[in-house]
PDB file of N, CA, C and O in Angstrom:
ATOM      1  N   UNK A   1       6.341  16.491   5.821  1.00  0.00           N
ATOM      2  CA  UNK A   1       7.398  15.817   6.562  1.00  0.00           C
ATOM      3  C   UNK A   1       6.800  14.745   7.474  1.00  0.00           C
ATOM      4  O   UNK A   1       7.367  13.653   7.441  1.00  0.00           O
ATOM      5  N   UNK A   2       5.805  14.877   8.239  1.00  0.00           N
ATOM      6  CA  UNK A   2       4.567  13.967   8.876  1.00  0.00           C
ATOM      7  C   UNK A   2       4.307  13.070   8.340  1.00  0.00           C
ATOM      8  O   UNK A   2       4.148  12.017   8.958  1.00  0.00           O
ATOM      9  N   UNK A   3       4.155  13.146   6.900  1.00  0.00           N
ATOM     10  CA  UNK A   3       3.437  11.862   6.064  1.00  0.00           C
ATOM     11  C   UNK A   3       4.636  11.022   5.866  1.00  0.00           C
ATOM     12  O   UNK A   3       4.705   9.806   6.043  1.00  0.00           O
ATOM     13  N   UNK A   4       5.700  11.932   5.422  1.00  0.00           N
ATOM     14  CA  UNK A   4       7.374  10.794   4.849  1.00  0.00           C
ATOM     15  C   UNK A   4       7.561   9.992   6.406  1.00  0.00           C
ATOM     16  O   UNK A   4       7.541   8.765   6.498  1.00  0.00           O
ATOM     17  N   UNK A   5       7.720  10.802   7.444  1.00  0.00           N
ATOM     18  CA  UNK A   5       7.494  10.080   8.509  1.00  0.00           C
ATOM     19  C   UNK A   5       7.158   8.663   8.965  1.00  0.00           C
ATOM     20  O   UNK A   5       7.633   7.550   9.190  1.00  0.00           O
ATOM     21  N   UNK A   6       5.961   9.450   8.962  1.00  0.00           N
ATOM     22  CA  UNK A   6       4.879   8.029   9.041  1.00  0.00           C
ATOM     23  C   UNK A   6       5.194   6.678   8.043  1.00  0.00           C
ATOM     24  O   UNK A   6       5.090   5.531   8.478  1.00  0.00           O
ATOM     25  N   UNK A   7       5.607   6.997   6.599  1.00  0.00           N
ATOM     26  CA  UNK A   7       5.522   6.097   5.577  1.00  0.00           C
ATOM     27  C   UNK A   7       6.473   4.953   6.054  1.00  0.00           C
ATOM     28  O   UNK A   7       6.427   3.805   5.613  1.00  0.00           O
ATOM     29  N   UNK A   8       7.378   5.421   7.048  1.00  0.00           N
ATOM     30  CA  UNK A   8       8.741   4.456   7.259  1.00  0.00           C
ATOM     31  C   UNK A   8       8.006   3.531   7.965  1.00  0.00           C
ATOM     32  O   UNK A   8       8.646   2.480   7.941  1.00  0.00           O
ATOM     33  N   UNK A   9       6.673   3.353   8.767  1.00  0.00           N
ATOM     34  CA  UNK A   9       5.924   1.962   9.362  1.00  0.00           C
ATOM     35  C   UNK A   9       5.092   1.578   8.198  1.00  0.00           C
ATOM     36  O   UNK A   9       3.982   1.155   8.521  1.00  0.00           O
ATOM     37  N   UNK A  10       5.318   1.614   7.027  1.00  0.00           N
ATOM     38  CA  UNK A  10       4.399   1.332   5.898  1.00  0.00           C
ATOM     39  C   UNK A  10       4.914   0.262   5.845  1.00  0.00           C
ATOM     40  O   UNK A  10       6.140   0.152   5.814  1.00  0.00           O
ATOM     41  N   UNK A  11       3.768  -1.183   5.812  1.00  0.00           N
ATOM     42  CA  UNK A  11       1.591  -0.945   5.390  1.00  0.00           C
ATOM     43  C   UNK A  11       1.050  -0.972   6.974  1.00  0.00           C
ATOM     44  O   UNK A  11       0.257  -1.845   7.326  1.00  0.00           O
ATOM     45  N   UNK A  12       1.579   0.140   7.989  1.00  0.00           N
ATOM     46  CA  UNK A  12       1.449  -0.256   8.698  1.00  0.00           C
ATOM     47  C   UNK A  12      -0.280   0.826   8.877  1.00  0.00           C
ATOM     48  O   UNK A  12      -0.283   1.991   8.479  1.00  0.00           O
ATOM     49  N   UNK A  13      -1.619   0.160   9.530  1.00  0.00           N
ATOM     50  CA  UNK A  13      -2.650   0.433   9.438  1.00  0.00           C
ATOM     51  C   UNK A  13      -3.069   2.213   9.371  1.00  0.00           C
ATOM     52  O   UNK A  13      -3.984   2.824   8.818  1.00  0.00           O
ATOM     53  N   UNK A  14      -1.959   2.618  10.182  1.00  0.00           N
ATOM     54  CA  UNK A  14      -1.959   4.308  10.263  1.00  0.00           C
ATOM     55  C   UNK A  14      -1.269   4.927   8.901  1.00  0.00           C
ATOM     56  O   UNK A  14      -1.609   5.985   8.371  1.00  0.00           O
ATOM     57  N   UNK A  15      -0.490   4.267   8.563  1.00  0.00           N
ATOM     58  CA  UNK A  15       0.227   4.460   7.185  1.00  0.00           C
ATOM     59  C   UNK A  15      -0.809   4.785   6.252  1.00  0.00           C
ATOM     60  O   UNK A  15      -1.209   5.787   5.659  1.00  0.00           O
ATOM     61  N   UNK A  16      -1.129   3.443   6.348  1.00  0.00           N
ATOM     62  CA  UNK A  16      -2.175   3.449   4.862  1.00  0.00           C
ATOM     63  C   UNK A  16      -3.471   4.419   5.071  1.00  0.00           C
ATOM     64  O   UNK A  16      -4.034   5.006   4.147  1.00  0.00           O
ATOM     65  N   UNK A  17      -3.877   4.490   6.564  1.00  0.00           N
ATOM     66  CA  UNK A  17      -5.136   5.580   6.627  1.00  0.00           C
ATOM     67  C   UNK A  17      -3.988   7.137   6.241  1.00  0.00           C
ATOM     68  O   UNK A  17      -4.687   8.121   6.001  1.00  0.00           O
ATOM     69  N   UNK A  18      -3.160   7.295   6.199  1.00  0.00           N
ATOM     70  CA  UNK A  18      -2.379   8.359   6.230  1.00  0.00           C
ATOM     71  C   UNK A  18      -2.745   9.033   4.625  1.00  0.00           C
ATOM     72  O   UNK A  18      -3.163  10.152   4.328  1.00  0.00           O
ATOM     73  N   UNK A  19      -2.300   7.527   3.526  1.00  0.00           N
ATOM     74  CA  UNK A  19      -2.318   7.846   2.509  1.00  0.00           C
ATOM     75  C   UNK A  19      -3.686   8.152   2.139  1.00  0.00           C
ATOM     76  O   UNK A  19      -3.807   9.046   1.301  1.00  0.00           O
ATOM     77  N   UNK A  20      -4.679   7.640   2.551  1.00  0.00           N
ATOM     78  CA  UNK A  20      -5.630   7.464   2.111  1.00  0.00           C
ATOM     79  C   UNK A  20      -6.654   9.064   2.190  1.00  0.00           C
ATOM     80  O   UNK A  20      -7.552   9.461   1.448  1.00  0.00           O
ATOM     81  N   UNK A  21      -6.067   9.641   3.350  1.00  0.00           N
ATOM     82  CA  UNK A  21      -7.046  10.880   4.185  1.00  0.00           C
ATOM     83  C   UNK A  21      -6.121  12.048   3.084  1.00  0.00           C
ATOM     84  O   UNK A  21      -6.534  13.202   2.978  1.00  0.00           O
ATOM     85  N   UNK A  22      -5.063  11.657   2.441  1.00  0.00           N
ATOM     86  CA  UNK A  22      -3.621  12.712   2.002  1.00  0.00           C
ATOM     87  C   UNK A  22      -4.584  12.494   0.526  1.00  0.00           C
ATOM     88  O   UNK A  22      -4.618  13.631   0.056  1.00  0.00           O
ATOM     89  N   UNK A  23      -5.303  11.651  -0.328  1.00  0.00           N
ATOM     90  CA  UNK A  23      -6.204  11.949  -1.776  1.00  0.00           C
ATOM     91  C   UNK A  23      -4.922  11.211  -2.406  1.00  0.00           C
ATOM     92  O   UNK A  23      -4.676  11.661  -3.525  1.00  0.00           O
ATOM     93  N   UNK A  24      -3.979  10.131  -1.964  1.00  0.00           N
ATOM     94  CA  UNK A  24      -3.718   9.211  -2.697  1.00  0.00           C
ATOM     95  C   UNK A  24      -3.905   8.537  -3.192  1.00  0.00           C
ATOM     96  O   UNK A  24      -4.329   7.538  -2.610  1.00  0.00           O
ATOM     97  N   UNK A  25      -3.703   8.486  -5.173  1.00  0.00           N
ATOM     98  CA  UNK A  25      -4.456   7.627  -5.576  1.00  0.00           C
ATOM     99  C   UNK A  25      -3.625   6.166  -5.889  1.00  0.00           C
ATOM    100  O   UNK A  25      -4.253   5.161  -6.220  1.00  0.00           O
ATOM    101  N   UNK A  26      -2.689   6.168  -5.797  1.00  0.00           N
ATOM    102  CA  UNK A  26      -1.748   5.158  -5.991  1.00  0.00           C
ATOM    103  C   UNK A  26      -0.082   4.662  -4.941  1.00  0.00           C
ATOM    104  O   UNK A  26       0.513   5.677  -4.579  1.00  0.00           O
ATOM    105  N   UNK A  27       0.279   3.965  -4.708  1.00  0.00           N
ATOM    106  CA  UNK A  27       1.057   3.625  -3.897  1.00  0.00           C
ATOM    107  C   UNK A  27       2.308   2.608  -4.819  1.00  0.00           C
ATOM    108  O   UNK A  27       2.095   1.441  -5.149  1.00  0.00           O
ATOM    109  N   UNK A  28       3.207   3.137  -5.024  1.00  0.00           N
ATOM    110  CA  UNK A  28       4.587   2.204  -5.389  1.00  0.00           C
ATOM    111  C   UNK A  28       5.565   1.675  -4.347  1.00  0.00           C
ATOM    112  O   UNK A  28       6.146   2.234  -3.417  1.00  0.00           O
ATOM    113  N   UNK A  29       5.563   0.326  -4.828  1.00  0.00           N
ATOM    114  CA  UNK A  29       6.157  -0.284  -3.894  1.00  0.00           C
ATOM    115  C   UNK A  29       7.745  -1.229  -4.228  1.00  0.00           C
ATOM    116  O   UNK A  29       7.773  -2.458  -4.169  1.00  0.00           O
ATOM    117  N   UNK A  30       8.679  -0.580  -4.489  1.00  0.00           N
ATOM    118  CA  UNK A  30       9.517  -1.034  -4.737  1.00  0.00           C
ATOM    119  C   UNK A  30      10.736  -2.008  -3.517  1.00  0.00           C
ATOM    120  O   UNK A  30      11.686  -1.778  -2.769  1.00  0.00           O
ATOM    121  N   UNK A  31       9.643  -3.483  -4.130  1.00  0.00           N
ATOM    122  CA  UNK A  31      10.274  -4.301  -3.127  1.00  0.00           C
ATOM    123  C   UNK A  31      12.112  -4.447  -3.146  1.00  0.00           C
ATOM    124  O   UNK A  31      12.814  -4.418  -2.136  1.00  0.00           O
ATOM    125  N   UNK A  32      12.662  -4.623  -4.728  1.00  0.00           N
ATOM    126  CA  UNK A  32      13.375  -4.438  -4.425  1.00  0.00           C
ATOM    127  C   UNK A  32      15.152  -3.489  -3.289  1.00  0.00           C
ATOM    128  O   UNK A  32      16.344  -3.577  -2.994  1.00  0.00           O
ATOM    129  N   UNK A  33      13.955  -2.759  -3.171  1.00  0.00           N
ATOM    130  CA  UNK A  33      14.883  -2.128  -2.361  1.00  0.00           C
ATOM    131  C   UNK A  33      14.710  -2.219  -0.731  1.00  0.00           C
ATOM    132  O   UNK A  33      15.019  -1.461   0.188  1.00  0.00           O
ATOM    133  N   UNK A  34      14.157  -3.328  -0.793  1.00  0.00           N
ATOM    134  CA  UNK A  34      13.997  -3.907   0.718  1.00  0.00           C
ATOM    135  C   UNK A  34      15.033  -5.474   0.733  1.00  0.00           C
ATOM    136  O   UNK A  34      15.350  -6.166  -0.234  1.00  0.00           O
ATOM    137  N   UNK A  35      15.365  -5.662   2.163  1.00  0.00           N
ATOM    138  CA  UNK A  35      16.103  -6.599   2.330  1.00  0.00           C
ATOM    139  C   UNK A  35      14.917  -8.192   1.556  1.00  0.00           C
ATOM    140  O   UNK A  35      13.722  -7.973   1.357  1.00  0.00           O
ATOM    141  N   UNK A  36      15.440  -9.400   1.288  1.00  0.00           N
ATOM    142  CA  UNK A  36      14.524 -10.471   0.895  1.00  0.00           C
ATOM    143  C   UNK A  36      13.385 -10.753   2.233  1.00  0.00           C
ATOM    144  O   UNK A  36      12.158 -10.739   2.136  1.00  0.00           O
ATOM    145  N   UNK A  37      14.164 -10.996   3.425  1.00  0.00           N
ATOM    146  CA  UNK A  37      12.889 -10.902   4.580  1.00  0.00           C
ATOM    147  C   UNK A  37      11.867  -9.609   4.825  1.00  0.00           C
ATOM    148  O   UNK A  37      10.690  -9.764   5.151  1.00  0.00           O
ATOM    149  N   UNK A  38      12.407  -8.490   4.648  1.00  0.00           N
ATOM    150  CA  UNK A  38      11.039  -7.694   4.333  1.00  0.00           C
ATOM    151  C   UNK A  38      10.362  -7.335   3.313  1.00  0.00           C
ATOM    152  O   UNK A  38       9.192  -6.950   3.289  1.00  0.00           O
ATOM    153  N   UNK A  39      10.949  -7.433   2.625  1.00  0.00           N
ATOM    154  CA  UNK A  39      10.581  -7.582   1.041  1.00  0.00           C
ATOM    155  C   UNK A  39       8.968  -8.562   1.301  1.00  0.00           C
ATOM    156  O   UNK A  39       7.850  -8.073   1.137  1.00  0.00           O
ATOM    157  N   UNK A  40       9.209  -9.813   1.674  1.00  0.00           N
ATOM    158  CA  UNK A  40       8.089 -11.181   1.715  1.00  0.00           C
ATOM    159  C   UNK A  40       6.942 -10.514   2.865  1.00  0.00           C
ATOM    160  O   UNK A  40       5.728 -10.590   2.673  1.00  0.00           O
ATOM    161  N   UNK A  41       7.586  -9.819   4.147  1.00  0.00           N
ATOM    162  CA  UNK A  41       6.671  -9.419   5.449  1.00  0.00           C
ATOM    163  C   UNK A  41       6.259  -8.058   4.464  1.00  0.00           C
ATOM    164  O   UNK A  41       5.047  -8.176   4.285  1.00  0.00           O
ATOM    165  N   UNK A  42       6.536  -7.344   4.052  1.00  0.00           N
ATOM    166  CA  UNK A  42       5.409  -6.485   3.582  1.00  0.00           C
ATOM    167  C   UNK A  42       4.751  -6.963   2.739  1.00  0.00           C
ATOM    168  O   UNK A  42       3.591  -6.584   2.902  1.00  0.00           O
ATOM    169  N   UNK A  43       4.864  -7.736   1.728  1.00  0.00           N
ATOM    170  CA  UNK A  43       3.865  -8.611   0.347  1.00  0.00           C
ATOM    171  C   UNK A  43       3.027  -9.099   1.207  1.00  0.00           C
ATOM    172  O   UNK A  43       1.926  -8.781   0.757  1.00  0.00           O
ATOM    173  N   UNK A  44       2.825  -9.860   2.476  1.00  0.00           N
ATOM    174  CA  UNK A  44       2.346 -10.645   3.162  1.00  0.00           C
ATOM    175  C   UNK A  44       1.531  -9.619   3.811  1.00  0.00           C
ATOM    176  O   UNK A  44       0.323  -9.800   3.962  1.00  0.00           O
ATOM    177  N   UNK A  45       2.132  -8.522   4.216  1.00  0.00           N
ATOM    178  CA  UNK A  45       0.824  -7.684   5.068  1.00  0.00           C
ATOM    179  C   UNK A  45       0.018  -6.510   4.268  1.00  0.00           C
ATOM    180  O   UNK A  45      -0.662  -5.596   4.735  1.00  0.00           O
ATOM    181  N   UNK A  46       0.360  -6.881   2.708  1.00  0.00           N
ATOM    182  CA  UNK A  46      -0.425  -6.059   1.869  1.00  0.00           C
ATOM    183  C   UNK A  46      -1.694  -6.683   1.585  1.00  0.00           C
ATOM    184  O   UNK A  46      -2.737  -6.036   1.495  1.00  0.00           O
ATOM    185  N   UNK A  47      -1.620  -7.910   1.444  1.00  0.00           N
ATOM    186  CA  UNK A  47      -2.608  -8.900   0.898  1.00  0.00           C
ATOM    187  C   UNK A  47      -3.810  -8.656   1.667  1.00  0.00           C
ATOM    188  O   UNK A  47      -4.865  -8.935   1.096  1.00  0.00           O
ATOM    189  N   UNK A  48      -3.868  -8.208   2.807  1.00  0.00           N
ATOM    190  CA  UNK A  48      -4.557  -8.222   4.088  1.00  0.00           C
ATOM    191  C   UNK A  48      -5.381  -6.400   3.635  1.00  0.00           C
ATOM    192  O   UNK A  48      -6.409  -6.059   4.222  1.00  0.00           O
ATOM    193  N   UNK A  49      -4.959  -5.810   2.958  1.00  0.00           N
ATOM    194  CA  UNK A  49      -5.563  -4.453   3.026  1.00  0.00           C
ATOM    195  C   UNK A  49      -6.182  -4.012   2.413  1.00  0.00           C
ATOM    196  O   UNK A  49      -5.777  -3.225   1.557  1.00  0.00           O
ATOM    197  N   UNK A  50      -7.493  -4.329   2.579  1.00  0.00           N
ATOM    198  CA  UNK A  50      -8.298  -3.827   1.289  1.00  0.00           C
ATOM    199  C   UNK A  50      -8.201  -2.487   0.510  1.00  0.00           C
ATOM    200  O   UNK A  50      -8.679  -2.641  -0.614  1.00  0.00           O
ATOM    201  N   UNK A  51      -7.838  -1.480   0.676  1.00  0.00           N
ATOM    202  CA  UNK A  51      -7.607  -0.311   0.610  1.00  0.00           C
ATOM    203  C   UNK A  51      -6.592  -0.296  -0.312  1.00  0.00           C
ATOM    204  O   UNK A  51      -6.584   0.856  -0.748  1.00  0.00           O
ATOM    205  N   UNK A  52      -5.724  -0.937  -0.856  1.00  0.00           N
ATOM    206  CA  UNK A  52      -4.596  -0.764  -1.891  1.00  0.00           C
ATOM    207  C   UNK A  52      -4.582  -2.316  -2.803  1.00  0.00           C
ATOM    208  O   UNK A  52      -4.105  -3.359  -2.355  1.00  0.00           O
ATOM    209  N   UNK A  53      -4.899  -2.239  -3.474  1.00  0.00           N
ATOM    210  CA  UNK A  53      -5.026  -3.150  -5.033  1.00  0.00           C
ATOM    211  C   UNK A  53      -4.032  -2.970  -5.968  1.00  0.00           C
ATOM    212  O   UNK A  53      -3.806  -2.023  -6.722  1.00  0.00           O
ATOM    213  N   UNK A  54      -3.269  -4.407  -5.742  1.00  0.00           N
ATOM    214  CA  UNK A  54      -2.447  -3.948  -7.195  1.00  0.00           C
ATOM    215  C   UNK A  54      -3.074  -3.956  -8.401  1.00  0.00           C
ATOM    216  O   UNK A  54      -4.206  -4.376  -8.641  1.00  0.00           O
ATOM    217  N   UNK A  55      -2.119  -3.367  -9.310  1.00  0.00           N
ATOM    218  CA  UNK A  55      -3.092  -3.168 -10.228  1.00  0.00           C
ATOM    219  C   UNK A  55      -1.768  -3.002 -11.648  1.00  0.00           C
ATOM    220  O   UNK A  55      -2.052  -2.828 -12.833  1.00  0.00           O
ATOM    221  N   UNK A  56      -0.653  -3.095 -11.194  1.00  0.00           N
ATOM    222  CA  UNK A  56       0.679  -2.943 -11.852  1.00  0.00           C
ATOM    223  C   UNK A  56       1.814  -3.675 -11.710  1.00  0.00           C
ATOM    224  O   UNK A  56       2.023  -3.476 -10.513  1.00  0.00           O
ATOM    225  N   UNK A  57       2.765  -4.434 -12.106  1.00  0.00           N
ATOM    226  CA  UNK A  57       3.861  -5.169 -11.465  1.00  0.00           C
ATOM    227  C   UNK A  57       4.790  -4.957 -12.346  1.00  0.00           C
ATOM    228  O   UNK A  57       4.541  -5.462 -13.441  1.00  0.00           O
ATOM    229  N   UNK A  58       5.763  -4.398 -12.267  1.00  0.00           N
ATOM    230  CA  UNK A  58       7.159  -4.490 -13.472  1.00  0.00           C
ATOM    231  C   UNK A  58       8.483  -4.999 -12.425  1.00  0.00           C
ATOM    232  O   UNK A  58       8.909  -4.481 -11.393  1.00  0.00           O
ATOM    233  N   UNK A  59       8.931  -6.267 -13.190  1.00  0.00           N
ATOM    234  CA  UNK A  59      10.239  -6.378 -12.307  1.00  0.00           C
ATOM    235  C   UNK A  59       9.642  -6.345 -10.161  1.00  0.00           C
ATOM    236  O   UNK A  59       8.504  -6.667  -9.819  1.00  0.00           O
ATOM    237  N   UNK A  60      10.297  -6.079  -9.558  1.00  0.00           N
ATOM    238  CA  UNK A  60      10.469  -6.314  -8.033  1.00  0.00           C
ATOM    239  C   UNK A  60       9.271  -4.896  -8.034  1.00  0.00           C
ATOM    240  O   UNK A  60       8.626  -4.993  -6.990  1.00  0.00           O
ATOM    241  N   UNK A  61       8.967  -4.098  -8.564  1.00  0.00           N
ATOM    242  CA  UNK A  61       7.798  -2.588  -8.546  1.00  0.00           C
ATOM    243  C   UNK A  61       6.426  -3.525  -8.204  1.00  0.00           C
ATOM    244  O   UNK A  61       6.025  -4.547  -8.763  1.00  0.00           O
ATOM    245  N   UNK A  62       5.975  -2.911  -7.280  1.00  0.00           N
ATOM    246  CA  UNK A  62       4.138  -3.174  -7.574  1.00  0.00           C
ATOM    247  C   UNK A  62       3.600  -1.935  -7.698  1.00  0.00           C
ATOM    248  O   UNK A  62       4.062  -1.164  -6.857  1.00  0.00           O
ATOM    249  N   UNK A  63       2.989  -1.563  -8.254  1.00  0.00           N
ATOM    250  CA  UNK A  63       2.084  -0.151  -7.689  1.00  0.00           C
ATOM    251  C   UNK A  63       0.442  -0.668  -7.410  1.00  0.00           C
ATOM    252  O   UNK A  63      -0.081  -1.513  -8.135  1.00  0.00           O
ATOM    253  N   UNK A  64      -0.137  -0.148  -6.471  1.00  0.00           N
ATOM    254  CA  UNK A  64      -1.075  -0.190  -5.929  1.00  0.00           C
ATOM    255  C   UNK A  64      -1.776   0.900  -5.744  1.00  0.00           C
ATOM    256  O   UNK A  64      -1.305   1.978  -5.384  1.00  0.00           O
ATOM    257  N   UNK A  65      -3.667   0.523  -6.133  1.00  0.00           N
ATOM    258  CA  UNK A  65      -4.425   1.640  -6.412  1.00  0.00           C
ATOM    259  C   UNK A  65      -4.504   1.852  -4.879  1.00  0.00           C
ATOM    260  O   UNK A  65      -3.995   1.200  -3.967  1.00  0.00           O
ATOM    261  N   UNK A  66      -5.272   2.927  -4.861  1.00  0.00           N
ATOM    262  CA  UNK A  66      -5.968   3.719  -3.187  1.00  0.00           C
ATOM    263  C   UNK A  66      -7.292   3.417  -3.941  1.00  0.00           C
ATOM    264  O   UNK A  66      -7.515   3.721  -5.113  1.00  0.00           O
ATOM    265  N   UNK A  67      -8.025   2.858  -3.207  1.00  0.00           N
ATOM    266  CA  UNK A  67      -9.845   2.116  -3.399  1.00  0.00           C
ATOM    267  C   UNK A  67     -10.098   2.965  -1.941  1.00  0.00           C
ATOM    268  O   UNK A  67      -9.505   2.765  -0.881  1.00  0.00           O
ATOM    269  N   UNK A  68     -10.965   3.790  -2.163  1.00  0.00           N
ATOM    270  CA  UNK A  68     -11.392   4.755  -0.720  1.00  0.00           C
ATOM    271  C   UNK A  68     -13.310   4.466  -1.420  1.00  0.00           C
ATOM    272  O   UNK A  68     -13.678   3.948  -2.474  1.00  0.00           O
ATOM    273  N   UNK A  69     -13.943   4.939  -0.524  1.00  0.00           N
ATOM    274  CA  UNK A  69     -15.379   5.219  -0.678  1.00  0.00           C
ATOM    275  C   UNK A  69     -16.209   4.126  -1.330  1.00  0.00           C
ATOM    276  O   UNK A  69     -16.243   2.942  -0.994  1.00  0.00           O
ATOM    277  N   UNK A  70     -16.844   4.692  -2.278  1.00  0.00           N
ATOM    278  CA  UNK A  70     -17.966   3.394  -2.362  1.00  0.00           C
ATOM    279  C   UNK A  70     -17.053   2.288  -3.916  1.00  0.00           C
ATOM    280  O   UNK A  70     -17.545   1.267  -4.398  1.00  0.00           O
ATOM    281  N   UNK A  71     -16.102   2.742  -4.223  1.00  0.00           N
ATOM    282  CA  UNK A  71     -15.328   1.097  -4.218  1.00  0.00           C
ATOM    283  C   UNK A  71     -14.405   0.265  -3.210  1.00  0.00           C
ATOM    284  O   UNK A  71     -13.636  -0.547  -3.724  1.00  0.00           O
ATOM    285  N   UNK A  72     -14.415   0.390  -1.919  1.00  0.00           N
ATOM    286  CA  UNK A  72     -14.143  -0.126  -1.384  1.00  0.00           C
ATOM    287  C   UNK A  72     -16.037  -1.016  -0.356  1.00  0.00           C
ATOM    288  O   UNK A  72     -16.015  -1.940   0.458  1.00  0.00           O
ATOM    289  N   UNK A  73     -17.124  -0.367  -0.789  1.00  0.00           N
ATOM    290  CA  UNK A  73     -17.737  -0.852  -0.409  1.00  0.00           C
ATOM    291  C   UNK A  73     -18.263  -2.257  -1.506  1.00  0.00           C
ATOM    292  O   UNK A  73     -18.752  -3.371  -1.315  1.00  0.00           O
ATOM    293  N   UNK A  74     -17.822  -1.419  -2.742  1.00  0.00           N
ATOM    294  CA  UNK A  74     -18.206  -2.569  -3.901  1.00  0.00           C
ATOM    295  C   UNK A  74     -17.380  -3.935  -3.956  1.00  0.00           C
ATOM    296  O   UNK A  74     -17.774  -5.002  -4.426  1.00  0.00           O
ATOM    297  N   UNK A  75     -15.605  -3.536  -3.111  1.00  0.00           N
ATOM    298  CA  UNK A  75     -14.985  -4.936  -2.895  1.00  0.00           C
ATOM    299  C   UNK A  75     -15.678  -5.806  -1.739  1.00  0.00           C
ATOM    300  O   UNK A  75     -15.280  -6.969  -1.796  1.00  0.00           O
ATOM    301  N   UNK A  76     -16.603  -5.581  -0.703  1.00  0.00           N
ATOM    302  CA  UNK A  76     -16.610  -6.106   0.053  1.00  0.00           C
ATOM    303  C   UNK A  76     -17.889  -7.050   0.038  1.00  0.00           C
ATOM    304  O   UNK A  76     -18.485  -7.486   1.023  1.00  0.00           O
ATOM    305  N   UNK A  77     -18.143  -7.242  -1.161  1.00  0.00           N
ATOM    306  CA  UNK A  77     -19.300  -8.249  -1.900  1.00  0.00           C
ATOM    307  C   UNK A  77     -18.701  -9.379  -2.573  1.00  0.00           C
ATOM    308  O   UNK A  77     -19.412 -10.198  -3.155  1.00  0.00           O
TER     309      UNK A  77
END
């Protein structure tokens, strides 16, 4: 119930450490079901997180990997 919680400030920096400490390996993001202005402010503050890679797009869906440990050290080359 803590984690659904939390998810409602998602990509917000505690969010994503949330998912990340929880052995998430993937994150869906169904923009469509956000208004068009947050829809763009979350795309915009995903870009920024190294920690989730898309890696999928169907229609308004992104899904995004969880990159924890030493591939997140391998993105930072």
């Amino acid at each position: 119930e803590a984690l659904r919680s939390l998810m409602q400030t998602f990509p917000d920096p505690e969010a994503v450490k949330a998912l990340v400490e929880a052995g998430a390996r993937y994150v869906v993001v169904r923009y469509g079901e956000f208004d068009p202005p947050t829809a763009a402010r979350v795309r915009a503050e995903l870009v920024g997180v190294r920690e989730l890679v898309p890696v999928f797009e169907s229609g308004t869906d992104v899904v995004y990997a969880v990159v924890v440990g030493e591939l997140m050290a391998a993105r930072r080359v």
